[in-house]
C-alpha positions as CSV (number, residue, x, y, z in Angstrom):
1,X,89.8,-57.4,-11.1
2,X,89.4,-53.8,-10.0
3,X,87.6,-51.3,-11.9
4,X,87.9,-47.1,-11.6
5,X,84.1,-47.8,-10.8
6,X,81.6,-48.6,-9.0
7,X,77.7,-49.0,-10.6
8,X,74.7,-47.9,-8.7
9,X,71.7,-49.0,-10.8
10,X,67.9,-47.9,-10.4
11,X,67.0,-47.9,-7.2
12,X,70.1,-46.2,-5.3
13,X,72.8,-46.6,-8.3
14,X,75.9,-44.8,-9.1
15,X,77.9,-45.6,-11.4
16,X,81.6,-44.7,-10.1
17,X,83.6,-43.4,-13.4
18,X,86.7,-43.8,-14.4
19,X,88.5,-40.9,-15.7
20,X,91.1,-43.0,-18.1
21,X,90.7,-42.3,-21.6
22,X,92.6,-43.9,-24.6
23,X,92.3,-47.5,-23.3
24,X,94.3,-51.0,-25.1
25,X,92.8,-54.1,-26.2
26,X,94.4,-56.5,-24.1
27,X,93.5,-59.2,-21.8
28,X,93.4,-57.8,-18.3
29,X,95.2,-60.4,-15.8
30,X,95.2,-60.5,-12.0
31,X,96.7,-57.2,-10.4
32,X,95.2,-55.1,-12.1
33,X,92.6,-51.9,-11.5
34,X,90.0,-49.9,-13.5
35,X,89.7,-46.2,-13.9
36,X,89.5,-43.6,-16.5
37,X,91.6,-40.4,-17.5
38,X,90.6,-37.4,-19.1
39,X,92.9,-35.5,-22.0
40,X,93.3,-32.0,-22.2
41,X,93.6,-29.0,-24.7
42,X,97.6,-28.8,-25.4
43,X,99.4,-26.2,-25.8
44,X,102.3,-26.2,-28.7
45,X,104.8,-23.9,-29.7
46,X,105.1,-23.7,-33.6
47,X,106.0,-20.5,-35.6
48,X,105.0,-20.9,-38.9
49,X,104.8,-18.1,-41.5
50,X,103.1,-16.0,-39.5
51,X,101.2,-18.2,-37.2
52,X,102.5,-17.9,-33.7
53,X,101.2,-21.2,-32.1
54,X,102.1,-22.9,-29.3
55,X,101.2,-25.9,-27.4
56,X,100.2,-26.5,-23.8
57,X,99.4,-29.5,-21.7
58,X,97.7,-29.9,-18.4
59,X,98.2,-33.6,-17.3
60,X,96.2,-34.5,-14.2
61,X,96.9,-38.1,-12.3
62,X,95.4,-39.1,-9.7
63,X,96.3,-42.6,-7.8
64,X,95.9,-41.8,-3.9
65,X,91.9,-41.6,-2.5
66,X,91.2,-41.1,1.3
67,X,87.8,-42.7,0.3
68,X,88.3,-44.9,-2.6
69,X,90.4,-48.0,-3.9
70,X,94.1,-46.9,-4.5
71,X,94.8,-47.0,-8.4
72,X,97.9,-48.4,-9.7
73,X,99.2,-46.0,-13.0
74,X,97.9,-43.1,-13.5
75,X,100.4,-40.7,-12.7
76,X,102.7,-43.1,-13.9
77,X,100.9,-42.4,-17.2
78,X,101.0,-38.9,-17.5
79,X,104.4,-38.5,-16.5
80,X,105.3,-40.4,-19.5
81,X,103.0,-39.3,-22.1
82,X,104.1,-35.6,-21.1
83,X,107.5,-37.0,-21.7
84,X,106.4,-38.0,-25.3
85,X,104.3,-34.6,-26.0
86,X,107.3,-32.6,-24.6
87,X,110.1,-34.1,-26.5
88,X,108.8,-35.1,-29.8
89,X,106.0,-32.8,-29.9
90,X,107.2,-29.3,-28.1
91,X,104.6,-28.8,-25.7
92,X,104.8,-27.0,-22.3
93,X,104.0,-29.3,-19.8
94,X,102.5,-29.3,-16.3
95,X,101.6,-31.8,-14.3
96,X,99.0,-32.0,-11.4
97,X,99.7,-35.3,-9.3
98,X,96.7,-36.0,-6.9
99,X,95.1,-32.5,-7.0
100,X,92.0,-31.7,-4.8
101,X,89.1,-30.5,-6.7
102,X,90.4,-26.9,-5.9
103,X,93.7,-27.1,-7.5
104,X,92.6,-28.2,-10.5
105,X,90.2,-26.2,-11.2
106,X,92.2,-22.8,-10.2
107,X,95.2,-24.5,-12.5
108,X,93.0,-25.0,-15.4
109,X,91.3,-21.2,-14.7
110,X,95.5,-19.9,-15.2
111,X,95.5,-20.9,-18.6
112,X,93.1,-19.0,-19.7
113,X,95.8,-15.6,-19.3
114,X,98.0,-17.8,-21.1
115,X,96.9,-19.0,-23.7
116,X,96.3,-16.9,-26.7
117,X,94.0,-17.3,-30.1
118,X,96.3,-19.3,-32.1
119,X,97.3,-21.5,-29.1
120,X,96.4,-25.3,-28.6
121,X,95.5,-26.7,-25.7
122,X,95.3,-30.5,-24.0
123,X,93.9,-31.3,-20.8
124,X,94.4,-35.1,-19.7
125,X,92.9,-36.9,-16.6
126,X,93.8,-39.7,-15.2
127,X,92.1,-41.3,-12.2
128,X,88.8,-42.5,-10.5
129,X,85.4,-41.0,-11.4
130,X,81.1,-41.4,-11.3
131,X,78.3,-41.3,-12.7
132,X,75.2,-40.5,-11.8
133,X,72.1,-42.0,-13.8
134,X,68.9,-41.4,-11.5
135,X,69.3,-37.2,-10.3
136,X,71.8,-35.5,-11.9
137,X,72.3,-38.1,-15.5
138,X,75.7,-36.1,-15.2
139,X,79.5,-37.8,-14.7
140,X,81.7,-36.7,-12.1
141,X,85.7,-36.9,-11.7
142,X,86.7,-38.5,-7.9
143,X,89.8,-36.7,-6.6
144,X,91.9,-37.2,-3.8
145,X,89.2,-36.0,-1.1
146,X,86.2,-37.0,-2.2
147,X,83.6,-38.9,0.1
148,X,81.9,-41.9,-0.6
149,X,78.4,-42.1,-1.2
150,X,77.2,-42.9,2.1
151,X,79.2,-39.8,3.4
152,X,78.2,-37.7,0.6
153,X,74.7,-38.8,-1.1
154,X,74.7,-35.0,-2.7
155,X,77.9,-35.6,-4.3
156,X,79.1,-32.3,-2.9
157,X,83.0,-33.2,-2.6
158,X,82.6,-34.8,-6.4
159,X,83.6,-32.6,-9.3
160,X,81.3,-32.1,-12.4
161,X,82.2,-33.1,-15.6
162,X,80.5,-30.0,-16.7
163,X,82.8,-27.6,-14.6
164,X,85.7,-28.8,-16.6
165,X,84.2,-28.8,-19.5
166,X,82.9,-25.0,-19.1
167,X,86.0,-24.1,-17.9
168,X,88.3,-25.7,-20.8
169,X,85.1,-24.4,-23.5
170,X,86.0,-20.2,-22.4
171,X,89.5,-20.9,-22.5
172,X,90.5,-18.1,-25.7
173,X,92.4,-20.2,-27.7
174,X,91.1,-21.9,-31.0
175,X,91.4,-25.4,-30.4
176,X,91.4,-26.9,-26.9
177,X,91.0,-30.8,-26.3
178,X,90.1,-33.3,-23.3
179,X,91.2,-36.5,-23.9
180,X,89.6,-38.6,-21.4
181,X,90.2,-42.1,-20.3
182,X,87.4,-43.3,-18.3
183,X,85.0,-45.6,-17.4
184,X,81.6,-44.6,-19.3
185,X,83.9,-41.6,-20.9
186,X,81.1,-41.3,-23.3
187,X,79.3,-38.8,-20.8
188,X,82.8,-36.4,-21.5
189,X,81.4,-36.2,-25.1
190,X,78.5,-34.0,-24.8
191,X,78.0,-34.1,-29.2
192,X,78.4,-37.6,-30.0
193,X,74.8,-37.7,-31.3
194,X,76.5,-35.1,-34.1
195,X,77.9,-37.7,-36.0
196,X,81.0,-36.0,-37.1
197,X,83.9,-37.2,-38.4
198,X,86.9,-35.5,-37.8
199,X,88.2,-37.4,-41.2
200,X,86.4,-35.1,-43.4
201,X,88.3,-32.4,-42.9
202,X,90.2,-30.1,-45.8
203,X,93.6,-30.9,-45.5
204,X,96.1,-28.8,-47.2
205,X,99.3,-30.9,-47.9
206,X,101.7,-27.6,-46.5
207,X,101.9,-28.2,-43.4
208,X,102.1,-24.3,-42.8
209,X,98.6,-23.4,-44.4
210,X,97.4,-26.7,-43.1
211,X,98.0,-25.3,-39.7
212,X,96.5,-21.9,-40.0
213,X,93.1,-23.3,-41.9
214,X,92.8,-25.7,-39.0
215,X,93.3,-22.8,-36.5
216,X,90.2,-20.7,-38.2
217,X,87.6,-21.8,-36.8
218,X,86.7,-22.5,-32.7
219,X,87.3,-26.6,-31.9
220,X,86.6,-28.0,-28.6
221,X,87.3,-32.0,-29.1
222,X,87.1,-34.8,-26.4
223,X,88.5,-38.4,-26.9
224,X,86.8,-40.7,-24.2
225,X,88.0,-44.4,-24.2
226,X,84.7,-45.3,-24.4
227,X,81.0,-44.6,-23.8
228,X,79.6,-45.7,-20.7
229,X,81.4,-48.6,-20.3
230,X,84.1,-49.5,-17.0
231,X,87.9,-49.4,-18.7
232,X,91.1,-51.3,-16.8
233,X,93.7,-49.1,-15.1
234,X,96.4,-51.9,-15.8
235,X,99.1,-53.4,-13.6
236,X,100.8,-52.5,-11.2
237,X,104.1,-50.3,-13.0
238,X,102.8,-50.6,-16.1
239,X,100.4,-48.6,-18.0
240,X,97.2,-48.7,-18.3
241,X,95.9,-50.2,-21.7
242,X,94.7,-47.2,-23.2
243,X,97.8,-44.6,-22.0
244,X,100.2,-47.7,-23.8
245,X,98.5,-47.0,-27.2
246,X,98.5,-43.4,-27.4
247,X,102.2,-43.5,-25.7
248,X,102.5,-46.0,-28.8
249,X,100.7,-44.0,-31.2
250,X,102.3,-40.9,-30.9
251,X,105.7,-41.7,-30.6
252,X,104.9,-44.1,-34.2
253,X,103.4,-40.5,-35.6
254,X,106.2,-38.3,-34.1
255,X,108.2,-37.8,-37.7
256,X,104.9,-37.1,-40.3
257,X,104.5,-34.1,-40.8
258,X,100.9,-33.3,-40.0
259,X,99.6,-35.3,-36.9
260,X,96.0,-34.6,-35.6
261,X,93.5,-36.0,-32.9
262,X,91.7,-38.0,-35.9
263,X,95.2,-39.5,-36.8
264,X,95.5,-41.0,-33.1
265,X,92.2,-41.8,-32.5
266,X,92.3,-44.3,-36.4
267,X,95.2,-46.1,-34.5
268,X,93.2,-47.0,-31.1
269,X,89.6,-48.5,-33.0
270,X,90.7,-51.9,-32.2
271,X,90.5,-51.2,-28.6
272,X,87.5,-53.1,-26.9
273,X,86.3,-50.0,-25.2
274,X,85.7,-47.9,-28.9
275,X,87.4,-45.1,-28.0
276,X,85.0,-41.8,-29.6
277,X,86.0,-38.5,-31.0
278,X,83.4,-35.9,-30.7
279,X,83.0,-32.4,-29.6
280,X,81.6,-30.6,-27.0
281,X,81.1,-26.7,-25.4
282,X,81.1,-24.3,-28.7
283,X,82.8,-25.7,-31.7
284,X,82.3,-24.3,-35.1
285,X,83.1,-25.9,-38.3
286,X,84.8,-28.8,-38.9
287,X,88.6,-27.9,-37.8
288,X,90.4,-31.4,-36.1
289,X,92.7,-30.7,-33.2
290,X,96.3,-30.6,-34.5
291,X,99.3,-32.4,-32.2
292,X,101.8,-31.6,-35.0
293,X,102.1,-29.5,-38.4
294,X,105.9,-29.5,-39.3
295,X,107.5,-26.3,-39.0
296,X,109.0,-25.8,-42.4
297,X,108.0,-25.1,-45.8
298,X,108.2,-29.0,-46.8
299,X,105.5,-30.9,-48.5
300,X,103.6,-33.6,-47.1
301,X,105.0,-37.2,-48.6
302,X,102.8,-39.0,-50.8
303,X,102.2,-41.8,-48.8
304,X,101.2,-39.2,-45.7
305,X,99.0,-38.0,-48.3
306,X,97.7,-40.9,-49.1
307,X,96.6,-42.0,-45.8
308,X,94.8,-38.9,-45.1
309,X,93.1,-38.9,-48.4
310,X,92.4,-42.7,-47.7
311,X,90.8,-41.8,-43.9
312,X,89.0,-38.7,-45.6
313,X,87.3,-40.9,-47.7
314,X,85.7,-43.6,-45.6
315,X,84.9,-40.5,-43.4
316,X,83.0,-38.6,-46.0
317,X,80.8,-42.1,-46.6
318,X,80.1,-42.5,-42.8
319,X,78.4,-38.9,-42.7
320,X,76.6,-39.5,-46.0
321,X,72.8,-39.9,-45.7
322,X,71.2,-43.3,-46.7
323,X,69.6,-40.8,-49.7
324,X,72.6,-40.7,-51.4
325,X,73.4,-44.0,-51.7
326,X,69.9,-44.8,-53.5
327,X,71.8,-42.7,-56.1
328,X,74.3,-44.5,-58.9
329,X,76.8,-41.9,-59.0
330,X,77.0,-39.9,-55.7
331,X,78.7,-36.2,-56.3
332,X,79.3,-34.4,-53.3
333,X,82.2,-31.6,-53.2
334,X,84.1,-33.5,-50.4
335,X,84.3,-36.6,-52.4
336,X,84.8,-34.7,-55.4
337,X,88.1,-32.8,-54.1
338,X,89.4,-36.6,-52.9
339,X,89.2,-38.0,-55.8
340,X,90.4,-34.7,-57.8
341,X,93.7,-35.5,-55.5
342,X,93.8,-39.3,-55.8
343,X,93.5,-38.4,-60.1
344,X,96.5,-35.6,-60.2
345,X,99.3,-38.3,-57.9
346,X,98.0,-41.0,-60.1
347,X,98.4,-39.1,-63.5
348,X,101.7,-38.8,-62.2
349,X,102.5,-42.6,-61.6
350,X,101.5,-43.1,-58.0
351,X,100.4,-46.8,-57.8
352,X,98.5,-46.4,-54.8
353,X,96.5,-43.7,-56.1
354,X,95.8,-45.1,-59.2
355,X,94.0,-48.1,-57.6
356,X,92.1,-45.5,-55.3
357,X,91.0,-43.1,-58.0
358,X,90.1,-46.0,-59.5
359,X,87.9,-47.6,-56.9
360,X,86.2,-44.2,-56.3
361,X,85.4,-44.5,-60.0
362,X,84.1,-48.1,-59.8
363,X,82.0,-47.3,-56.8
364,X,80.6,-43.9,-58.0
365,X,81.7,-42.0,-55.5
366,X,82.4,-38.2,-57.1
367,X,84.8,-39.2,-60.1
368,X,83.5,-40.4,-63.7
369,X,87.1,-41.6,-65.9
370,X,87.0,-42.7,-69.3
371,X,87.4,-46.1,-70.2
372,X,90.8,-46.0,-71.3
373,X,92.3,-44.1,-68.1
374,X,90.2,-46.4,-65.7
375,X,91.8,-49.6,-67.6
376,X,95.4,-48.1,-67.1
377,X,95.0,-47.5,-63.6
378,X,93.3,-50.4,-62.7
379,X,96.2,-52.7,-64.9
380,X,99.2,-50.5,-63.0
381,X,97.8,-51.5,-59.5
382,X,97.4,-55.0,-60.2
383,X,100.6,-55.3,-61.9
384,X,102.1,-53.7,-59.2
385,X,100.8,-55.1,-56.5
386,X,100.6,-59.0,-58.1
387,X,104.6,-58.6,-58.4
388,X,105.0,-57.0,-54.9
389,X,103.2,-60.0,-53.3
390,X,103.4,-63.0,-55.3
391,X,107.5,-62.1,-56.3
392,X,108.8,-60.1,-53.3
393,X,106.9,-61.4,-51.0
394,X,105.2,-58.2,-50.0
395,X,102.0,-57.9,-48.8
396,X,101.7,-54.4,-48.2
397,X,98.5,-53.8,-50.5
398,X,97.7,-56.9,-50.2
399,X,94.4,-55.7,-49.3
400,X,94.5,-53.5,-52.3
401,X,95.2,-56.2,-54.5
402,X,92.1,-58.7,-53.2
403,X,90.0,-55.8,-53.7
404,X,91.2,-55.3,-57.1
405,X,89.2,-58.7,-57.9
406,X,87.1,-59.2,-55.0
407,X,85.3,-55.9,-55.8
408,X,84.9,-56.6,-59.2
409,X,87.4,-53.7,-60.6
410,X,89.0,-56.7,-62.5
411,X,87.8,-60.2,-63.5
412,X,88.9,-63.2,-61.2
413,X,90.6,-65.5,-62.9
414,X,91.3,-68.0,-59.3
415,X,88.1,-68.1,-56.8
416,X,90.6,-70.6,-55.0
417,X,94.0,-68.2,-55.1
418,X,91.7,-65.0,-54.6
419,X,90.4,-66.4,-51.5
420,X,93.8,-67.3,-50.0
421,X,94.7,-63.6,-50.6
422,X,91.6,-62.6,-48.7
423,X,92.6,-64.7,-45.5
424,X,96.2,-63.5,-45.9
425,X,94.7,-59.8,-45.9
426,X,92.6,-59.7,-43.0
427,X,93.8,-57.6,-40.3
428,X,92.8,-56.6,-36.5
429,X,95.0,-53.3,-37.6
430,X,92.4,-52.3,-40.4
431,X,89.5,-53.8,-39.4
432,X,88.3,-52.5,-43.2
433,X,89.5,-55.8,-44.3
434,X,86.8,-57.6,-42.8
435,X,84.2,-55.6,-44.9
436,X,85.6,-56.7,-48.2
437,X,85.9,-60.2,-47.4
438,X,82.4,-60.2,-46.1
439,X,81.3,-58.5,-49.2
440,X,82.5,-61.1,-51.1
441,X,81.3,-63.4,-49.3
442,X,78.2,-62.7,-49.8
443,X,78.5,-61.9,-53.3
444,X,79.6,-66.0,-53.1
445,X,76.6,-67.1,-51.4
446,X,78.7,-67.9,-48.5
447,X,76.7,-66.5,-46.0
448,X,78.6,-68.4,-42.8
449,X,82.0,-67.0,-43.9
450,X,80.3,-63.5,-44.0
451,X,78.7,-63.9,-40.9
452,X,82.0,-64.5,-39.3
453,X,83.9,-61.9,-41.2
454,X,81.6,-58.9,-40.3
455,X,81.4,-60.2,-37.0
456,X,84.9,-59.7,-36.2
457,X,85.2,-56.3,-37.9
458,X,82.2,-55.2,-36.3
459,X,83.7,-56.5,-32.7
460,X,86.6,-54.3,-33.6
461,X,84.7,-51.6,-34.1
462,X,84.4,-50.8,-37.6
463,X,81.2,-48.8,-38.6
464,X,80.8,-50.6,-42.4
465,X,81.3,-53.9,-40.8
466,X,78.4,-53.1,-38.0
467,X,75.8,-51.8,-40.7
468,X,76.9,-54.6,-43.2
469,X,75.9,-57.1,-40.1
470,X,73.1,-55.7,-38.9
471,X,71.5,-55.6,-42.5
472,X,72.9,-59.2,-43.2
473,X,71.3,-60.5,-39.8
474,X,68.1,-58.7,-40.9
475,X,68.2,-60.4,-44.0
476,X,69.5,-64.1,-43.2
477,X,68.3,-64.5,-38.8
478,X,66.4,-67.6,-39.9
479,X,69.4,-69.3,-42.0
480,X,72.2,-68.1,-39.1
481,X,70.2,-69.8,-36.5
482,X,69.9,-72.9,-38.7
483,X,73.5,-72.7,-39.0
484,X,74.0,-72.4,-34.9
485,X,74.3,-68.7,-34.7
486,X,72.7,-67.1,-31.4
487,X,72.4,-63.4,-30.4
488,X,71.1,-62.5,-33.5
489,X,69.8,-58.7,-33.0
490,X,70.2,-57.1,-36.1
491,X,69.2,-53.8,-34.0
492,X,72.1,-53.9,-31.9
493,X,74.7,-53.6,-34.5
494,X,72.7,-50.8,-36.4
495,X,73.1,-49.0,-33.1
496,X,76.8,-49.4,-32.7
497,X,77.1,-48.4,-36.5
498,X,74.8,-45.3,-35.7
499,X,76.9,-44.5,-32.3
500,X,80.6,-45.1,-34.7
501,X,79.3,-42.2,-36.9
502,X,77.5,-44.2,-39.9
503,X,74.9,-41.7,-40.8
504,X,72.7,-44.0,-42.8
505,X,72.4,-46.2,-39.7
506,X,71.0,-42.9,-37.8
507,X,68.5,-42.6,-40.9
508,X,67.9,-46.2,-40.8
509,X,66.9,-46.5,-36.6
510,X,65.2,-42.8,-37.1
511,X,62.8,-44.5,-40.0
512,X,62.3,-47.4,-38.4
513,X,61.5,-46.0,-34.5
514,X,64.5,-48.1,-33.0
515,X,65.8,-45.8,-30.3
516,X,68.9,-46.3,-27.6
């Protein structure tokens, strides 16, 4: 197998990047290479009550080397995910097919007497690129004339991460993203240590003011397929993993109303890679990039609504503190205004909100209902949801509904049925489901069954499920070994948690000394 990279460890290492960002979990097969891409800001047009946006993208692929290994799909990658952000998304597009380090930066300096304030911008890259961890601890893209090492120890002929990123920071429009695909990607993402998550933002469910809130304040947002880790370029006439899934991803998102970088990057967490949103040059607030925001006065549809609220929510607990949750009833404004919004769709007969308004009650998290309303909600969900899955043959909220019991919102009436719900609920889609069947397993006293469901949501990348195993192998090492468990490091999950964005496993690693 080829990789977009080559590692030079401690005594003369490089590490040889790969600039290809939003990378697939599959199995990679004979034929195929490794590199990395980066994304860029995008530029849109939308005119929206005022608000004059438009969208631009600089896609940059990069296949041909005089000095390196050929790659097999990168300009076959941006030529079709231009094709998807053109037609379904109304960007301008240009692309850059094996630039020298020149032309792409003059290119990317052009934009900046294009674009104006309320503009959006995307810069993708696609191709081969380096690291260096001994002189310069700084990544590097590879383009079409770069020298090898031996030619060029300085790395003159390379090009900084940090030009680009300068360049794309002082570009005058509002929000301006790289997406970047690439082997140890993570050095893209200058603020990952931020722990931000782009799911906590204020969304306003008109698309219009939604829009114009988002463009208020300065973003710059990267999306690396990984940290600093290699990622495949795919075979030959195919894509590679990660340009598949965001081809996939945005042409599934093309007809919501509102679709932003946080939207796209939920949909590639089961990639092996863990593709990372985070921030870097001057970004204030806590604005998300937007790809979309429906040009028309129409509302968002409940169940668009829903999601966001849904993905809002787990975000707001990731950046919580482990103070608050030494506290019964945790009120902050965020979760507050969630679950004010969760209340006003279920008062109004929305199933799916009742169960979350609910939950949020149940849990304590910035909503206090009377007995009586938390009984109705909790009895419409179940009904609901026992009927869709048991009598149509549904299993839509099946998750939902195992929850319902497995949570201890209701009483379980069938340890035997509930668990047979649990299996049929567990999903590499939403590795959330993982969580609540380890929970209960635990609350079971079935510690191998936990161990093995937090292990695979953890694998997929799920913050909870990380934290939830670290804690448990903390706990338990002596019994998990007794049961033939090896690799127990309880530290190494609390790190992936704390790199995922789970604040309380920063506060737990900061009190306890454990550093990267």
């Amino acid at each position: 197998m080829l990789y977009r990279s080559t590692y030079k460890n401690q005594t003369s290492q490089k590490v040889l990047f790969l600039l290809y960002i939003l990378f697939a979990n599959i199995t990679i097969s004979v034929g195929q290479t490794d590199r990395s891409i980066v994304v860029n800001p995008a530029y849109e047009h939308e005119f929206q009550k005022g608000v004059n946006s438009k969208k631009y993208a600089l896609l940059v692929g990069t296949d041909e080397y005089d000095n390196f290994t050929m790659l097999n799909n990168p300009i076959h990658d941006v030529e079709d995910i231009g094709k998807v952000l053109s037609e379904k998304y109304g960007f301008t597009i240009n692309i850059l097919r094996n630039p020298s380090s020149n032309q792409l930066l003059s290119t990317l300096k052009e934009y900046r007497k294009k674009l104006k304030r309320n503009d959006r911008f995307l810069l993708y890259i696609a191709g081969h690129g380096t690291y260096d961890n001994i002189f310069y601890k700084e990544g590097f893209l590879v383009m079409k004339e770069t020298k090898n090492e031996t030619e060029d120890p300085n790395l003159l002929t390379y090009l900084p991460f940090q030009h680009v990123k300068n360049i794309a920071d002082n570009l005058p429009s509002q929000q301006v993203m790289l997406m970047v695909d690439v082997c140890f990607g993570g050095a893209f993402n200058e603020n990952i240590q931020r722990n931000r998550s782009a799911s906590s933002r204020n969304y306003h469910w008109n698309a219009n003011v939604f829009l114009q809130k988002q463009l208020k304040d300065k973003g710059r947002f990267v999306l690396s397929s990984g940290r600093l880790n290699t990622v495949p370029d795919g075979a030959f006439g195919s894509h590679s993993p990660f340009a598949r899934d965001l081809i996939k991803a945005l042409e599934d998102n093309a007809s919501d109303s509102i679709v932003t970088a946080q939207k796209l990057q939920l949909e590639l967490l089961t990639l092996s890679s863990n593709p990372i949103l985070g921030y870097f040059g001057e970004t204030n607030g806590m604005s998300d990039f937007v790809f979309k925001a429906r040009s028309s006065s129409s509302k968002v549809n409940e169940k668009e609504r829903i999601d966001l609220l849904v993905n809002m929510y787990y975000g707001n607990l990731k950046e919580l503190s482990l103070e608050f949750f030494k506290q019964r009833f945790i009120n902050t404004v965020a979760l507050q205004k969630i679950a004010d919004e969760f209340h006003d769709m279920a008062k109004n007969g929305n199933v799916e909100a009742s169960f979350w308004v609910a939950y949020m009650n149940h849990r304590g998290h910035g909503i206090r209902l009377d007995a009586n309303e938390k009984n109705r909600f909790i009895q419409l969900a179940y009904d609901t949801f026992y009927t869709e899955h048991f009598e149509n043959m549904n299993d839509e909220h099946i998750l939902l509904l195992t929850m319902l019991q497995s949570e201890g919102m209701m009483k379980i009436e069938n340890h035997y049925r509930l668990q047979n719900q649990i299996t049929s609920s567990l999903s590499e889609e939403h590795p959330i489901s993982y969580y609540y069947a380890g929970r209960y397993c635990l609350k079971q006293s079935k510690l191998k069954h936990a161990y093995v469901n937090l292990l695979k949501g953890a694998k997929k990348g799920n913050a909870f499920c990380q934290f939830e195993l670290s804690f448990l192998i903390y706990r338990e090492k002596d019994k998990l070994e007794n049961l033939g468990y090896t690799d127990l490091n309880y530290k190494d999950w609390l790190l992936e948690a704390s790199r995922n964005g789970l604040r309380k496993a920063t506060d737990v690693m900061n009190s306890q000394g454990i550093t990267e």
